[in-house]
C-alpha positions as a printed NumPy array, in Angstrom:
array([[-29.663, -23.828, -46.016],
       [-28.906, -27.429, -46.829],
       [-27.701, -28.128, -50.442],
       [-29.372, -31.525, -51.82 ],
       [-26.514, -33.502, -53.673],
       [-27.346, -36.756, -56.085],
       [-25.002, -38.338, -57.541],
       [-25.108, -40.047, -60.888],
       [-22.556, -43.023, -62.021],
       [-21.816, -46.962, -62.142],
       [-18.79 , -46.771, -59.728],
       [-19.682, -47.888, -55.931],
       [-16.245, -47.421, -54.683],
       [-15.891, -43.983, -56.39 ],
       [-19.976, -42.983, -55.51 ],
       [-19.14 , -43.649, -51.389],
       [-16.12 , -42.091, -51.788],
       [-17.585, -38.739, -53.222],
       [-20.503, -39.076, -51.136],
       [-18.543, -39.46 , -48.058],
       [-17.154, -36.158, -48.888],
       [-20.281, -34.209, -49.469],
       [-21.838, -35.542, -46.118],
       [-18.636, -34.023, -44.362],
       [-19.763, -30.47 , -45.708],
       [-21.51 , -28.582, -43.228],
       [-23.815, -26.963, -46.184],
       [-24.236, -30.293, -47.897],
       [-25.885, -33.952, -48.002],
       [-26.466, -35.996, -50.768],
       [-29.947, -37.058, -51.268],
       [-29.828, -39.45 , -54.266],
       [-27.599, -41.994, -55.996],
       [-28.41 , -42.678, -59.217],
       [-26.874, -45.358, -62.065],
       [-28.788, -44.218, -65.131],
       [-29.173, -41.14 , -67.043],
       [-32.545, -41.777, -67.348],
       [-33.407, -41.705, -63.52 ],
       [-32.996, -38.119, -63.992],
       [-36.393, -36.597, -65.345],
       [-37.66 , -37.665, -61.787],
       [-34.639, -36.647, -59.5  ],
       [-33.229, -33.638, -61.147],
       [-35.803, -31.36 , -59.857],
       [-35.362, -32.223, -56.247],
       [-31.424, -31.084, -56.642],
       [-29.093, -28.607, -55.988],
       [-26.145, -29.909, -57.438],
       [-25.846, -33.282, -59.634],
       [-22.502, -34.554, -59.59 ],
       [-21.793, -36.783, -62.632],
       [-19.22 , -39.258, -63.175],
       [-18.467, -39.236, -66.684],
       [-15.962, -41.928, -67.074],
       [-18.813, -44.654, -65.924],
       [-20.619, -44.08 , -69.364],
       [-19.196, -44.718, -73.198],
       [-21.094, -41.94 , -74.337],
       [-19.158, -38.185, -74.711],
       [-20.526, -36.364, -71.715],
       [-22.295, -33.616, -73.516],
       [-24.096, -35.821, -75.14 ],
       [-25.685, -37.281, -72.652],
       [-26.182, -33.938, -70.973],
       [-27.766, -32.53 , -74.067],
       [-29.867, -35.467, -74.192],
       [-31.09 , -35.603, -70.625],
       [-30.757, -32.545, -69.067],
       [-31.611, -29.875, -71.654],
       [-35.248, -31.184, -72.206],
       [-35.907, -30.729, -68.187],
       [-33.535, -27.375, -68.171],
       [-32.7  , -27.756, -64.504],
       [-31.549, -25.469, -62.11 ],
       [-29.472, -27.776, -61.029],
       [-26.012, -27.491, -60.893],
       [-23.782, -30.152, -62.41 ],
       [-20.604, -31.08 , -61.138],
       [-18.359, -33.731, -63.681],
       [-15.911, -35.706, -62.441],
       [-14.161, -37.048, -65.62 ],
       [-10.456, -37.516, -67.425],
       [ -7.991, -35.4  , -68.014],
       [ -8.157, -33.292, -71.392],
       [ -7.123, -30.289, -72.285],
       [ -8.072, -27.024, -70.992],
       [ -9.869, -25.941, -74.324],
       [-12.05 , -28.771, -73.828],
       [-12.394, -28.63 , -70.501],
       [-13.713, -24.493, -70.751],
       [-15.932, -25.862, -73.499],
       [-17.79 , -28.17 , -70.964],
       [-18.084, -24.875, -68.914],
       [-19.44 , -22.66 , -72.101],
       [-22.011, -25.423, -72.557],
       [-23.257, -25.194, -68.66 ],
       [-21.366, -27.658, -66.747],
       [-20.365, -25.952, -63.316],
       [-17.235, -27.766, -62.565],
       [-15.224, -30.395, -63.989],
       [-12.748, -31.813, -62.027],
       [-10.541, -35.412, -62.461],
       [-12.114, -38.208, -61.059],
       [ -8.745, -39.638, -59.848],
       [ -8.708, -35.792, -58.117],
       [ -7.395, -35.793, -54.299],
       [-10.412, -34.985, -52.262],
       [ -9.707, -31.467, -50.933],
       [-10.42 , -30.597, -55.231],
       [-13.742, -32.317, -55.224],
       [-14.661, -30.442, -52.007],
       [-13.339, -26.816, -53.354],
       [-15.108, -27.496, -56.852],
       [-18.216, -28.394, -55.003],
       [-18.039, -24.931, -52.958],
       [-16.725, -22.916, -55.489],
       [-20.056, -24.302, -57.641],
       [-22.256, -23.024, -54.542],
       [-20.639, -19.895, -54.248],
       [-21.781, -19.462, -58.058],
       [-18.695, -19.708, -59.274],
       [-17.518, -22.251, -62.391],
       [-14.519, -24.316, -61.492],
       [-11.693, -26.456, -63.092],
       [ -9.452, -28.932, -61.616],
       [ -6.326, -27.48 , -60.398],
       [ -4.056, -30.235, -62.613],
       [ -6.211, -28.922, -65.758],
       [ -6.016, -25.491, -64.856],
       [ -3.323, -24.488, -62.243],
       [ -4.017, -21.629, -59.466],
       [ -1.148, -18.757, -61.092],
       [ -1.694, -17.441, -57.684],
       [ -0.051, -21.005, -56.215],
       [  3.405, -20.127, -57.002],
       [  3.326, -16.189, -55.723],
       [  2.312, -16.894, -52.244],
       [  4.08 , -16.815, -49.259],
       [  3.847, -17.657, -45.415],
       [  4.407, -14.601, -44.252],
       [  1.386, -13.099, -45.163],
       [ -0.196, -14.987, -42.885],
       [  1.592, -13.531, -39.926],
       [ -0.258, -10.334, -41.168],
       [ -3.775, -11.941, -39.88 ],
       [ -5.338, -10.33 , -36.24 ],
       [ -6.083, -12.941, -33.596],
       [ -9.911, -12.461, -34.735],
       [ -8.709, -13.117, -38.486],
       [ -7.018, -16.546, -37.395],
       [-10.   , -17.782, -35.842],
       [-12.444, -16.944, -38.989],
       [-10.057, -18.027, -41.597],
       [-10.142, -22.031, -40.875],
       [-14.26 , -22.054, -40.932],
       [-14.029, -19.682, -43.934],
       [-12.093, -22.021, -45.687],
       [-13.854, -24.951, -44.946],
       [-17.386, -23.083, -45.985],
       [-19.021, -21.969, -43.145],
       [-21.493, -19.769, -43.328],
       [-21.461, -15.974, -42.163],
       [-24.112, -17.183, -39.448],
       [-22.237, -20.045, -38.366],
       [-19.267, -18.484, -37.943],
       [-20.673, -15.673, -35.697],
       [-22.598, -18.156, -33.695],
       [-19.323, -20.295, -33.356],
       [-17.411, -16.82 , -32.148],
       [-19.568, -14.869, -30.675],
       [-19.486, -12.023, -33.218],
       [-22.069, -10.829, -35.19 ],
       [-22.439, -12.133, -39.546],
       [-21.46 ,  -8.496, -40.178],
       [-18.484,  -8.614, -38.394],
       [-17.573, -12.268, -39.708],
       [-17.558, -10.458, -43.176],
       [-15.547,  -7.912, -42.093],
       [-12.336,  -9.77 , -40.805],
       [-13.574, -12.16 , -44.21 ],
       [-12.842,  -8.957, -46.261],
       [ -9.616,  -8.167, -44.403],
       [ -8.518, -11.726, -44.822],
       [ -8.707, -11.791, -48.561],
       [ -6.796,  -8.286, -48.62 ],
       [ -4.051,  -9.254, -46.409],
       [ -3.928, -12.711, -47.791],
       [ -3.706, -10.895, -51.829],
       [ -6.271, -13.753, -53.01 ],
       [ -9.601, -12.649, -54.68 ],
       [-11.641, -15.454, -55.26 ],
       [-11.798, -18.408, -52.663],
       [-10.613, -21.764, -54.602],
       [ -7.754, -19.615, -54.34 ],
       [ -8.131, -19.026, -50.307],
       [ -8.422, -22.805, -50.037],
       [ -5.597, -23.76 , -51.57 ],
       [ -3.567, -21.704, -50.169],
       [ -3.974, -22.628, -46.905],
       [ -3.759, -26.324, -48.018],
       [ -0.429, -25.384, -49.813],
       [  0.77 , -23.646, -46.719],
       [ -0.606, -26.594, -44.36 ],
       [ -3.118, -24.298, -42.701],
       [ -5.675, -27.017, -42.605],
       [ -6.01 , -30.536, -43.393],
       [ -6.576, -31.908, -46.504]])
């Protein structure tokens, strides 16, 4: 399934940027740029996730989203990209139904975790707001504890392929993908994956 993306701001440089990243996303393309607020009663309904950036607009983000989002009430999930604040506030965005805020100044392997954490139905906050505790209690070794198989599935589980494209990719079946997915996570002591990702970014497992 392809994930329809817009994205809503005043920022060109920071729009082609994010979009950029989206479009690398094997699950993801973004479908609609947008400048104003007010472009949303017609777009909304056509998206999967709206990714807002806040700083392009004087107005306090909930605010607008109270204003222009609650009278439609989407679907949609809504990414922010905005300042830093403080984690209190930041939860608070959460509590009132954003999916994910992240920094807009965020390096682009965050954008790209927030985005998949949002799709994997999971809320998400910018590592700098609220740190991984999981970061500082990892260690290489565990990944010497992978199979062959395991090796293979972790990069394309990390990067968000899905179940079906892995097994096409490896010649194993989606049930056996989840398997050495399952046995991944165990080895690996990491529950939720935000947490996968960055540890293999923090241990130079992938790119960034």
């Amino acid at each position: 399934m392809m994930n329809r993306v817009g994205i809503l701001g005043r920022t060109n440089t920071l729009k082609d940027r994010v979009a950029f990243l989206v479009n690398q996303q094997p699950n993801c393309a973004v479908t609609t740029r947008l400048t104003a607020w007010s472009e949303l009663q017609v777009a909304l309904p056509t998206l999967d996730v709206l990714i807002v950036i806040a700083p392009d607009y004087t107005e306090d983000l909930m605010t607008l989203a109270h204003a222009y989002l609650d009278p439609l009430d989407p679907t949609t999930q809504v990414v922010a990209l905005g300042n830093l604040c403080s984690k209190h506030l930041a939860e608070d965005y959460l509590a009132q139904g954003i999916a994910a805020y992240i920094l807009a100044d965020s390096p682009n392997h965050e954008i790209v975790w927030a985005l998949q954490s949002v799709l994997d139905g999971q809320a998400y906050l910018d590592a700098q707001i609220d740190p991984c505790p999981t970061r500082e209690q990892l260690h290489n070794n565990n990944y010497t504890r992978l199979s062959k198989r395991e090796i293979e599935v972790f990069p394309l589980m990390v990067l968000g392929y899905s179940n079906k494209s892995i097994a096409t990719r490896l010649y194993i079946s989606p049930k056996t993908v989840e398997a050495h997915k399952a046995s991944i996570m165990h080895k690996l002591n990491i529950h939720l994956r935000p947490e996968l990702v960055r540890y293999a970014l923090n241990n130079n497992l992938i790119n960034a």
